[in-house]
N, C-alpha and C positions, 0 to 999 in steps of 0.2 A: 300581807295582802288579804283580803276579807274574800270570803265564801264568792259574794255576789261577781268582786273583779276577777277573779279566777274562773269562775264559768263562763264571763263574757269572753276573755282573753281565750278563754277554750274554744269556743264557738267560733272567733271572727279566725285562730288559726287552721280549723276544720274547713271552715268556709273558702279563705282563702287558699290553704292545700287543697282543696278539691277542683278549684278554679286554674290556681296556678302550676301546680306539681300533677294532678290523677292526667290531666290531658298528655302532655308530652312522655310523661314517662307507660303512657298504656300505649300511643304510638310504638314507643322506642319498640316493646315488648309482642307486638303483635305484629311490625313491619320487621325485626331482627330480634326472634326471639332466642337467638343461640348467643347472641352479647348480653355481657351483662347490663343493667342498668343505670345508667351515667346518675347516682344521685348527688353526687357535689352539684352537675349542672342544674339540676329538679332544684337544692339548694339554693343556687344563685336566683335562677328563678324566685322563687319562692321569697328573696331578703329585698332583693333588688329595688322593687316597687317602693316598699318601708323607706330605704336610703332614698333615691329620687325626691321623692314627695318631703322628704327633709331639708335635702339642700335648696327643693323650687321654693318653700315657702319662706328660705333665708336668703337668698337671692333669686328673685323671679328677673329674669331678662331674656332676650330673645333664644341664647342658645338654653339657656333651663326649661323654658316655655316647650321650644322642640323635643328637649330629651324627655320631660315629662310625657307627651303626646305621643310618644311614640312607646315607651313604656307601658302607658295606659290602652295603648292600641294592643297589645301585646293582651293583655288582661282582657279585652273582648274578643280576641282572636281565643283566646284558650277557653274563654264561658260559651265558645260556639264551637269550639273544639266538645268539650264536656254537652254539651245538648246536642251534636252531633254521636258521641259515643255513647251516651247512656241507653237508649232504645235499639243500638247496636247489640248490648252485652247481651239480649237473650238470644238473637242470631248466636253468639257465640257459646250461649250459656246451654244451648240444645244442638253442639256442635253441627249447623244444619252446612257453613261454608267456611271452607280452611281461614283461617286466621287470618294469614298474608294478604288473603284477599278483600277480607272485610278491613283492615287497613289502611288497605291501599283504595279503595271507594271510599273510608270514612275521608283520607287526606286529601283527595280529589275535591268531595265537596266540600269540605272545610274551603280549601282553597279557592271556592267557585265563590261560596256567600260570602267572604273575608271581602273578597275584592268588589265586589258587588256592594257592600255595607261601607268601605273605607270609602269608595265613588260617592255610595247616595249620601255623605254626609254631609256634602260642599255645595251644590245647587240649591240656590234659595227658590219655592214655592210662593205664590203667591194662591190665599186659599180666600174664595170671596164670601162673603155670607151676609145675606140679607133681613135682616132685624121691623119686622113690622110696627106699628104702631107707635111710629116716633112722636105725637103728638107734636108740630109746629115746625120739627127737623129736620123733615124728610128734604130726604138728599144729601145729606152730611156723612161725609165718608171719614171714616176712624181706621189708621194701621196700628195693628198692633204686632211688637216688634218685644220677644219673653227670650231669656234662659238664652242668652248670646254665651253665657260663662265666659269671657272674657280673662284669659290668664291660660286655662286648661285648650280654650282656642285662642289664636295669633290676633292681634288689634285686625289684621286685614280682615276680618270678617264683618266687624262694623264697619268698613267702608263699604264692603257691599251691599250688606244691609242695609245701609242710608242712601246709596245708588239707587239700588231697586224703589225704595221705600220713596225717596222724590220720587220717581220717574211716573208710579202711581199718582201720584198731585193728590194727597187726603187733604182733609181741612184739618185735621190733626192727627197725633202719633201717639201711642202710648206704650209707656216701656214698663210690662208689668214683671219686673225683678230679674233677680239671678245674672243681670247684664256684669257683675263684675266677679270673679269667684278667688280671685287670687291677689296679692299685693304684688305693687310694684307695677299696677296701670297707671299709666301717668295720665295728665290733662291733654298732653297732645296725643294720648291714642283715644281720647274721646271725642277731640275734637271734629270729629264727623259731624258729631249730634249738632256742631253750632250753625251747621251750612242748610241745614232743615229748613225750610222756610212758613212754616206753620209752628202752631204752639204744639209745645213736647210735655208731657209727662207721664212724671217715674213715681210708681212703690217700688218700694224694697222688698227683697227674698230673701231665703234664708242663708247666701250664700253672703253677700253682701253682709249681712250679721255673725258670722263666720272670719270676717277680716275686716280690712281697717273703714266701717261704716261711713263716721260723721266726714275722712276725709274725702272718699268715692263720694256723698253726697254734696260736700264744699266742689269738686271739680264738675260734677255733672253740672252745678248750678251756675258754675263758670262758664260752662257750656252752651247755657241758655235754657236749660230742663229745669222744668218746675216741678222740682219735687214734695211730694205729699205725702207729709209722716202723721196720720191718724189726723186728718184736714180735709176741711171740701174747696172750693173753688168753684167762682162760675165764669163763664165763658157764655158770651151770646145767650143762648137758650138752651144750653145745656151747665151740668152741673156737676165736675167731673171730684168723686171721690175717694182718699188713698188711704188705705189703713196698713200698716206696717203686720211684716208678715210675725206668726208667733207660731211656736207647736201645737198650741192649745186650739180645741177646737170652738170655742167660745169666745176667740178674740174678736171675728167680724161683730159678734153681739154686743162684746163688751163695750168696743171703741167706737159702733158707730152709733147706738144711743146718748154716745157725747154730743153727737153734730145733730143740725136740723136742716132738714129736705126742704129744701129750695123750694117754693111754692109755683106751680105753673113751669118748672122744668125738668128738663130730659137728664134724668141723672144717670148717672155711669160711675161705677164702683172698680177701681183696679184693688187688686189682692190676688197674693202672687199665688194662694193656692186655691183648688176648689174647693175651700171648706166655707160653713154661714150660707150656703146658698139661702136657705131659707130664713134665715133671720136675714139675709140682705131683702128679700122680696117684704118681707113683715114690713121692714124698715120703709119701704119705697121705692127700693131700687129699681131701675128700668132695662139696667145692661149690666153685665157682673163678668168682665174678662179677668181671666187669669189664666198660669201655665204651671209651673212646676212639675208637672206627670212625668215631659218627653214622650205620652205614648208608652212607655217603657222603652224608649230607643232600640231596644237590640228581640226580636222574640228570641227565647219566649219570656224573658225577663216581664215582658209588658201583661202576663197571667199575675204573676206577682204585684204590680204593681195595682194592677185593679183591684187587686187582695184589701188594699191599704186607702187606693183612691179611686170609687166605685165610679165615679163623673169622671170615667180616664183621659174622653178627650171628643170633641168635635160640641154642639150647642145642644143646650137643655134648655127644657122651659118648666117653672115652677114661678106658679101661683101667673101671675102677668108678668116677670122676669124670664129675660134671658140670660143664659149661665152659657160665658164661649169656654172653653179649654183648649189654650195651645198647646201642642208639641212640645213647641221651641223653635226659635230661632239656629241657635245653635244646638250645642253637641255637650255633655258635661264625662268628662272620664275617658272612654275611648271616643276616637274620631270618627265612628260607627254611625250606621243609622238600619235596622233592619223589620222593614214592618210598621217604620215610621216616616215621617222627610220632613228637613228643616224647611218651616214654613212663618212668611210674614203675614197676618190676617189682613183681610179688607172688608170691612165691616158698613154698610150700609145701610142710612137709616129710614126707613118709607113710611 
């Protein structure tokens, strides 16, 4: 094993023992400090996850779909466990209140924000935002519908998704990535997308690139979604552009200097992450939705996440572009949402 894989391997079991095992077993020890410490169970914890996420990506089906979601809820239940107890330990560490106690309030509200976060993960948002200068548009309502993760959540969330998302009546929808995160979604659990009655489309996220792509993108297109892998497309008087997601932060550059901007149209750029904003404005762009963030779904996870993606989340404007960042639609990991809410945009052009 090389230097490099050995201190990753070190780090993701630090990381993960501090997530999974510090929270329960500092419980155990500060609500029952006279018992010993159950570490086979901190163990099981601790393997459990690894197993799960093995058997879901060899058989993904309804009851894997569950046991995963529920595992993974477990995992944000213990990272709010742990950001609950960390700012505890110097209450403890200047013995200012007996132990017992400060346990029994940390478990308390654990239990308050748990239930609170598992609630706000399921209610879909509609979040409106109004886009000036549409140049000939104005009035064109755009839904955008990001980050369904589909697999890690149950198909039934695109149907609500698509419920809510008619019932708005846009003139179009756009799905910018992460709508599939796991194999073993079949045609008929996308088949929502087909009952749409406007034109659809989809870029890819990195999640999608993670598992079986070209056949999620052969069903989506069975669907009736028009998907866009580094292509433009025009519609009416708009101009809609997809460039497939990458890690590099030079893809929006790379791939969209291949295309050429529609002349006298309202272009719109989906890309599943905030990155390029400004090489998209260079370029011409007019509107630049994307998601990826979640917000950080869970706080204070979402400090972190600014760390990495400074445009975290709601509209920027750079140069004459606007730059949206969703949430998400859905939920990726736990079934969580704290400090965020799954949300459809509705985008309006004046």
């Amino acid at each position: 094993m090389s230097g490099q894989r050995a201190i990753f391997l070190l780090v993701v079991t630090i990381v993960f023992g501090s997530v999974l095992v510090y929270p329960p077993l500092r419980f155990w020890s500060l609500m029952l400090p006279e018992q010993p410490a159950p570490f086979a169970v901190a163990g099981a914890l601790f393997i459990t996850p690894f197993i799960v996420r093995f058997i879901h990506e060899r058989s993904s089906n309804a009851f894997t779909r569950a046991l995963s979601a529920t595992v993974l809820t477990w995992i944000g239940i213990s990272f709010l466990g742990l950001s609950i107890l960390m700012p505890l330990e110097l209450i403890l560490l200047f013995d200012l209140v007996p132990p017992p106690s400060v346990g029994s309030a940390a478990l308390v509200l654990l239990s308050i924000v748990s239930i609170y976060s598992l609630y706000n993960a399921h209610p879909l948002h509609v979040q409106p935002l109004v886009v000036a200068n549409g140049r000939g548009v104005a009035g064109t309502r755009i839904a955008q519908i990001s980050d369904l993760h589909l697999g890690s959540r149950q198909p039934g969330l695109l149907r609500r998704a698509v419920a809510k998302t008619q019932s708005l009546q846009p003139d179009y929808v756009v799905l910018t990535g992460d709508i599939v995160d796991m194999r073993g979604i079949t045609e008929d659990d996308l088949l929502p997308l087909a009952s749409l009655e406007m034109p659809v489309f989809f870029c890819i996220g990195n999640h999608e690139r993670y598992v079986d792509l070209e056949d999620i993108c052969t069903r989506l297109r069975d669907c009736g979604v028009q998907v866009l892998r580094n292509q433009a497309v025009e519609s009416g008087n708009l101009q809609f552009i997809g460039i497939d997601d990458a890690e590099a932060k030079s893809q929006v550059a790379t791939e969209i200097s291949k295309l050429q901007p529609a002349a006298e149209k309202y272009r719109i750029l989906l890309y599943h992450r905030p990155d390029g904003g400004e090489d998209a404005a260079a370029w011409g762009v007019d509107l630049m939705l994307t998601g990826h963030t979640h917000r950080g779904q869970l706080v204070p996870f979402n400090f972190l996440v600014k760390k990495v993606f400074p445009r975290l989340y709601r509209d920027y404007q750079i140069d004459d572009m606007t730059l949206y960042v969703s949430p998400g639609t859905g939920t990726w990991g736990p079934v969580m949402r704290l400090g965020s809410k799954c949300e459809i945009a509705l985008i309006e052009l004046m």
